[in-house]
N, C-alpha and C positions, 0 to 999 in steps of 0.2 A: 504493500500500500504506500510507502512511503516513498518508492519511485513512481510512482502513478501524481502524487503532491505534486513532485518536483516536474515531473512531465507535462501535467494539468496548469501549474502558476506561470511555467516559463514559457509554455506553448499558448497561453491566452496572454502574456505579457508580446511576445514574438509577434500574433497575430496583430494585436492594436496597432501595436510599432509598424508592421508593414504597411496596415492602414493608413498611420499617420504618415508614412513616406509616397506611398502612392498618391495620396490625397496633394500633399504637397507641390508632388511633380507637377500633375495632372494643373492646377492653378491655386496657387495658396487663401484659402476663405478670406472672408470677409469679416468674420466674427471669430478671428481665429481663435481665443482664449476659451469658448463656447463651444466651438467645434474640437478642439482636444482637449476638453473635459469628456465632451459625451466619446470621443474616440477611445480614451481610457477608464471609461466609467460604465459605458456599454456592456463590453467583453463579462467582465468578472459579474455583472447585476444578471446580466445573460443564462452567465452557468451557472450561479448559486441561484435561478429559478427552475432551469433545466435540472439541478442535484437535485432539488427540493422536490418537485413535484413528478420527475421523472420517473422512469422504472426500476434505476437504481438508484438507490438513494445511498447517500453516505453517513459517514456521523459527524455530530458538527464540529469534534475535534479536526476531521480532515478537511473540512469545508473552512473552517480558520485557516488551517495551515495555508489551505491553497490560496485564500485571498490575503493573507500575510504574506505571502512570497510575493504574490504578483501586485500587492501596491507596494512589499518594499522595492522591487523592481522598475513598479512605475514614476516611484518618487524620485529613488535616485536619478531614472530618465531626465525629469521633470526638471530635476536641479542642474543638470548641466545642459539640457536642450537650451536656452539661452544665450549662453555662453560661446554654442558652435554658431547657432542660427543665427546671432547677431556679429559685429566685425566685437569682437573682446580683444583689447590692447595686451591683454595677459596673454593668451593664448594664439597671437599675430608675431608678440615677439618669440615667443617659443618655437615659431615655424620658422622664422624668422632665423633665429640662432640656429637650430636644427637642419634648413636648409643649407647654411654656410659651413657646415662642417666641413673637414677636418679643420681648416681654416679659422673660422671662426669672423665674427663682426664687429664693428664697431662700435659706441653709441650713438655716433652723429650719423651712421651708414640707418640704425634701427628710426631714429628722428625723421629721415628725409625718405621714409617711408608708408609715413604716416602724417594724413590727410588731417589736421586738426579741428578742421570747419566739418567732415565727414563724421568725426568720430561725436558730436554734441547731436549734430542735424538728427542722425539716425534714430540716434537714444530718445529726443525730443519728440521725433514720430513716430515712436512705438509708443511713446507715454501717452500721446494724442489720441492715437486710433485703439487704444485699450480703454477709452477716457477715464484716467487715470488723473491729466488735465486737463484742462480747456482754454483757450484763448479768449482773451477778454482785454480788447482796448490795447491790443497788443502788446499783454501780459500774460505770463502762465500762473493759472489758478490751482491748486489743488481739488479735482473732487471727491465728495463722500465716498468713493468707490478709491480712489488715489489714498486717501486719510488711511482706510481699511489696510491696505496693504502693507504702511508703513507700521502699523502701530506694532506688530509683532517685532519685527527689527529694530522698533524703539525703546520699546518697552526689554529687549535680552539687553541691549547698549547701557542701557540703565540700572539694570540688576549687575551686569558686569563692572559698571563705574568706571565703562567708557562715553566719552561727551557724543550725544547726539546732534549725527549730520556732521561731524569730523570725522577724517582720517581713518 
């Protein structure tokens, strides 16, 4: 039973995933935040109605296990899909350095690499189309939905007694 788990989490984790990559190719949404939640939220709501009411049922220790696998799998996704999908100055210079191997780069070589006006614009227009904020009088506003997202990473910033929106 316990490679049937790991078969069942990883193989409903695998499926979303290719979803979410064909879906992409194909023309990336318009409500993307909406559409890869239901992409990842789908699958697993799917099979624990299919366990459930199916002809074979399981017990709900393995019906945890499996959806413990496959949202720790989704989360982890979840927390570096960003990172690749958007230009990340972290991980630009990494390819960066790692391209110029053996060799290696400079700083001013990784500088004249990067687009400074690109690297704000981008970030600015994900915040937009998530409306996360809004323009106003051409200024950027926070919305209730913007507020929401920050208050978790404010609130750890502040149990740790580091300054919020620094460094």
């Amino acid at each position: 039973m316990q490679a049937e788990i790991l078969y069942h989490g990883a193989g409903l984790f695998l499926l979303a995933l290719a979803t979410h990559v064909i879906l992409w190719r194909l023309q990336r949404p318009e409500k993307q935040i909406l559409t890869f939640a239901l992409i990842f939220l789908l699958p697993i709501l799917v099979y624990l109605l299919w366990q459930r009411f199916g002809s074979q049922t399981r017990s709900w220790l393995d019906l945890f296990s499996v959806t413990l696998l496959y949202m720790s799998l989704t989360v982890a996704y979840i927390q570096t899909y960003p990172a690749v999908q958007a230009l990340s100055p972290s991980l630009r210079i990494l390819l960066l350095v790692g391209n110029a191997m053996p060799k290696g780069i400079t700083e001013g070589e990784i500088l004249g690499a990067f687009d400074p006006k690109q690297l704000l614009e981008d970030r600015i227009q994900d915040l937009l189309d998530a409306r996360f904020v809004q323009e106003s009088e051409g200024r950027l506003e926070i919305t209730p939905r913007g507020s929401l997202l920050i208050l978790p990473g404010a609130l750890l910033r502040r149990i740790l007694g580091l300054p919020v929106g620094k460094g």
